[in-house]
C-alpha positions in Angstrom: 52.0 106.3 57.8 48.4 105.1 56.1 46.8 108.1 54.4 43.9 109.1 56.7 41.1 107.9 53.8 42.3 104.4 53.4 42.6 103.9 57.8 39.1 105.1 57.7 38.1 103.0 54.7 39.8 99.8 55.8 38.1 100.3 59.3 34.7 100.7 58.2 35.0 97.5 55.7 35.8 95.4 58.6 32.6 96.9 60.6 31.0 95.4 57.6 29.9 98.3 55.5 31.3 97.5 52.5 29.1 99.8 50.3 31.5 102.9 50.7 32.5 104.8 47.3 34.6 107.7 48.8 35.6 109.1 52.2 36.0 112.7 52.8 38.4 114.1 55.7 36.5 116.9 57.6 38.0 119.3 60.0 37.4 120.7 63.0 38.0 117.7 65.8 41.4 117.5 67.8 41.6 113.9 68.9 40.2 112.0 66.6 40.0 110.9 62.7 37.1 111.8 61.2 35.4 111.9 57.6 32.2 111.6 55.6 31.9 108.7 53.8 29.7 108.3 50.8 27.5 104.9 50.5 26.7 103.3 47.3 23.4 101.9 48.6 22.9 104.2 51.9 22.5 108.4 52.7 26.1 109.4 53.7 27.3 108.9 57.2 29.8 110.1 59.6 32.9 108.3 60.8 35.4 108.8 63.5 37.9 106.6 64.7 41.5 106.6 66.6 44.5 105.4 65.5 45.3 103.7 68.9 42.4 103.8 71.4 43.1 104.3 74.8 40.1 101.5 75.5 37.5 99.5 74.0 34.5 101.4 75.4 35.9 105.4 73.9 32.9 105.1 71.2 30.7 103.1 72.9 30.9 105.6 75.6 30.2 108.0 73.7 27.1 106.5 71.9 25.6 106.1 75.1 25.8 110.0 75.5 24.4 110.8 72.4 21.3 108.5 73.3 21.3 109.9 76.7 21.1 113.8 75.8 18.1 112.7 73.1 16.3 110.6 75.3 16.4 112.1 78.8 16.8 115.4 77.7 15.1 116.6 74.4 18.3 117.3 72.6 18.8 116.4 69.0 21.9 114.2 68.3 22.5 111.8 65.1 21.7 108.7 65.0 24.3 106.1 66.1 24.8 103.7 63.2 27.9 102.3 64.8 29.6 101.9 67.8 32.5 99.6 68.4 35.8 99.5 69.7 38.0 101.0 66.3 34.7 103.4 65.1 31.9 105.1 65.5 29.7 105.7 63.0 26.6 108.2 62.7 24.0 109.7 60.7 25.3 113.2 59.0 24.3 116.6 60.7 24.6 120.1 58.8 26.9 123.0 60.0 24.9 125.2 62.4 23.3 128.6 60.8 25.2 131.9 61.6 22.3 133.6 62.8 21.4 135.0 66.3 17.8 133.1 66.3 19.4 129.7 66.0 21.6 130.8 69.6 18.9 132.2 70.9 16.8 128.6 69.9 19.9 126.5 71.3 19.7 128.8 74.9 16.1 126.8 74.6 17.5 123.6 74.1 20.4 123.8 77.0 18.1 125.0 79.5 15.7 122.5 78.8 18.3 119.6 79.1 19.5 121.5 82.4 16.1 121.6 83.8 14.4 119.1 82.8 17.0 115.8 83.7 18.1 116.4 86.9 19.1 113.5 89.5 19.7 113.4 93.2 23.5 112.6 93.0 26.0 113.6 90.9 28.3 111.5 88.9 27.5 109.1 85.9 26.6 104.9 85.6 29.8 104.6 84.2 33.4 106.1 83.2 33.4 107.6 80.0 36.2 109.7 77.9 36.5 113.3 77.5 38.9 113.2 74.3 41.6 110.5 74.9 41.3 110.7 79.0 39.0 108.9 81.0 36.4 111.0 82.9 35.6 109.3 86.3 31.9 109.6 87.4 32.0 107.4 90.4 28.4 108.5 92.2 28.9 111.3 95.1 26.0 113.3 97.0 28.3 116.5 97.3 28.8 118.0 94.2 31.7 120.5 95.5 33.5 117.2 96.6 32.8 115.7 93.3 34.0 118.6 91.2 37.0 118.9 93.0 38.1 115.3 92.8 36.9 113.7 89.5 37.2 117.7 87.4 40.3 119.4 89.1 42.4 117.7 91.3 42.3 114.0 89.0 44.8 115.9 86.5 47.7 116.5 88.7 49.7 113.9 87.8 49.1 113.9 84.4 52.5 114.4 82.6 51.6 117.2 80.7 50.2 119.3 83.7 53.4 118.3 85.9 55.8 119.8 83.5 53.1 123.0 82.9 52.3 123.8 86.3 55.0 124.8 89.2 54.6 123.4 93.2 53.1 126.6 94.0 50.3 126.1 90.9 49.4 123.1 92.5 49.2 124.1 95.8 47.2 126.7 94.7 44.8 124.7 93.0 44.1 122.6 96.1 43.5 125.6 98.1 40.6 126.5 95.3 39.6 123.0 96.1 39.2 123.6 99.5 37.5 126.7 99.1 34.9 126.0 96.5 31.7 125.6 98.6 32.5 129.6 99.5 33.6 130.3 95.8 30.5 128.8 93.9 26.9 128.1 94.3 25.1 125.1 95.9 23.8 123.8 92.4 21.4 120.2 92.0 22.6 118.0 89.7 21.4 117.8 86.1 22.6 116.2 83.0 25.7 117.9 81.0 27.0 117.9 77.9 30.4 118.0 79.5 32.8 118.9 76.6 30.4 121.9 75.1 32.6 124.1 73.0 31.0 126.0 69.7 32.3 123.4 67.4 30.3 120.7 69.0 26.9 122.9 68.2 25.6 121.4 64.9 21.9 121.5 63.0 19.4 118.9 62.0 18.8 119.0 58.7 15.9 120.9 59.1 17.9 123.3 61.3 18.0 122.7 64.9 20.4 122.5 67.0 22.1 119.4 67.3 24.8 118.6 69.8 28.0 116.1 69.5 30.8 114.8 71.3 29.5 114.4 74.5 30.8 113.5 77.8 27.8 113.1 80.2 27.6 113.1 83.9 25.1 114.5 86.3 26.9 117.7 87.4 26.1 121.0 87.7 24.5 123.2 84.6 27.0 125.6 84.5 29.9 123.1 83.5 28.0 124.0 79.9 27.7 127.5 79.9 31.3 127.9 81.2 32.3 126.0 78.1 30.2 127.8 75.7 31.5 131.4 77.4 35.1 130.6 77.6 35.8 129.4 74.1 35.2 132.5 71.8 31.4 131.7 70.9 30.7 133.4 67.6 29.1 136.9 67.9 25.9 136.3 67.0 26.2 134.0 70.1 25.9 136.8 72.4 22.2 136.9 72.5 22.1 133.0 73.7 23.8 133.8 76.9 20.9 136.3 77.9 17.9 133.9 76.9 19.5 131.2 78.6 20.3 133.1 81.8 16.2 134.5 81.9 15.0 130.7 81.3 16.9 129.3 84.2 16.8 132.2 86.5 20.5 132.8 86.9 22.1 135.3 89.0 24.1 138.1 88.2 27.5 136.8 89.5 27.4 134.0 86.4 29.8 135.4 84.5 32.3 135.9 87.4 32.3 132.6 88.2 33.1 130.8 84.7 36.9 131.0 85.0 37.0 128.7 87.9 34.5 126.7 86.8 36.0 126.6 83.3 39.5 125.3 85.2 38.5 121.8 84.2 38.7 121.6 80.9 41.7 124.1 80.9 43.4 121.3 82.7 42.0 118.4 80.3 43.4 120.7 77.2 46.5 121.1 79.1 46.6 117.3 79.8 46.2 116.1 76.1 47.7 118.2 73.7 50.9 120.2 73.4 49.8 123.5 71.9 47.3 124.1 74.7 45.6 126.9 73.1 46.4 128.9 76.7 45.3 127.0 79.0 48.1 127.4 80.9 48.0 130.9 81.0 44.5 130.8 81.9 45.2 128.0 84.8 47.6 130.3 86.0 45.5 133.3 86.2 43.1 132.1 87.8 44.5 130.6 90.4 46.7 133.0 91.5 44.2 134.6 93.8 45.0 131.3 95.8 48.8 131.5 96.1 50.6 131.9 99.1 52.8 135.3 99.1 55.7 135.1 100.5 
């Protein structure tokens, strides 16, 4: 198998940046390669790529989100250098500060996006990939209809999820299907991050927040915050769940709801990977409320 540096290396000479001295693996991404890779005649950049892309337009895809959050929402992303179909290429961001005022500065951000681009459907222009799956975003007026389809019920079927998840799982997660008009609240639509975990929080170099690895659709806001409360946020994140519920006037039943809302990307993790991190588990317990007792 080709060491990781020289796939990386060899891909970005074909893009046509020849001018590369050294490439340095980084860590912290699950499905892709990734590296910083230091120019002879250029600042550094950042490089991802896949060994086997599912489909020409994973990077692309994601490039368009990048743009998207920055443009129609306010949110700092790099710069896209390059996007084809074996790379994508961007301008170099800083690990994010350990500090309680940069949460409390990113709460800003995330309700601004939230508020700020909203749209009267829900849904996307286009497909794009949350890691190595495609996201549907066909367009849909009824967001629990939406939700259900394109973020819960579009993994059964997925190898992975068969083998994890019993009859009675399913069944149970169709039940929650039915039920989430009575379970969750009648939210507008507004543009979302879509995979927002604590390692896709970065800094400008000047220290703002910065977000990566998007998958954007129009959905509801609290798709984000699920993802930022269900994957062990550092503590000093604590204070950026407070700010952002006072800026966007959430009620106090927010927290109750993040474990169904979070079901989605339990299901994508369970879906891609083999060491699902518990997903399952977490699948499980939550929908067990929704079982049939015999």
């Amino acid at each position: 198998m080709m060491p990781l540096t020289t796939f990386l290396l060899e891909r970005l000479r074909r893009a046509g940046m020849r001018d590369v001295v050294t490439v340095q693996p980084t860590t912290g991404g699950i499905a892709a390669l990734a590296a910083i890779a230091t120019r002879r005649d250029a600042p550094p950049v950042f490089v991802k790529a896949l060994a086997d892309p599912p489909a020409d337009d994973v990077f692309v895809a994601e490039a368009e989100g990048l743009v998207a959050l920055r443009d129609l929402g306010g949110v700092a992303t790099p710069e896209v250098i390059l996007a084809g179909r074996e790379l994508l290429v961007l301008s170099v961001l800083r690990p994010r500060p350990p500090s309680r005022s940069f949460w409390e500065q990113f709460a800003h951000t995330l309700a601004r996006l939230h508020l700020g681009a909203t749209h009267p459907r829900f849904g996307w222009h286009r497909d794009n990939w949350l890691g190595r799956c495609r996201q549907v975003n066909t367009w849909a007026d009824d967001g629990f209809a939406f939700f259900a389809q394109h973020r819960l019920l579009r993994w059964l079927g997925e190898p992975r999820v068969d083998a994890a998840l019993d009859p009675t799982d399913r069944a149970a997660l169709e039940r929650l299907c039915h039920r989430l008009p009575d379970l969750l609240p009648d939210r507008p639509a507004c543009l979302t991050h879509g995979d927002l975990w604590a390692h896709n929080v970065l800094a400008t170099l000047d220290g703002q927040p910065a977000l990566i690895d998007p998958a954007v659709s129009y959905m509801w806001a609290e798709v984000d915050l699920a993802h930022v409360w269900s994957t062990s946020p550092p503590p000093e994140a604590q204070r950026f769940f407070d700010v952002y519920a006072e800026l966007t006037s959430l009620d106090d039943g927010w927290r109750d709801r993040m474990p169904i809302v979070q079901l989605r990307q339990h299901l994508a993790v369970l879906a891609q990977f083999d060491d699902d991190w518990g997903a399952g588990d977490q699948i499980r317990a939550t929908l067990a409320p929704f079982r049939i007792r015999s």
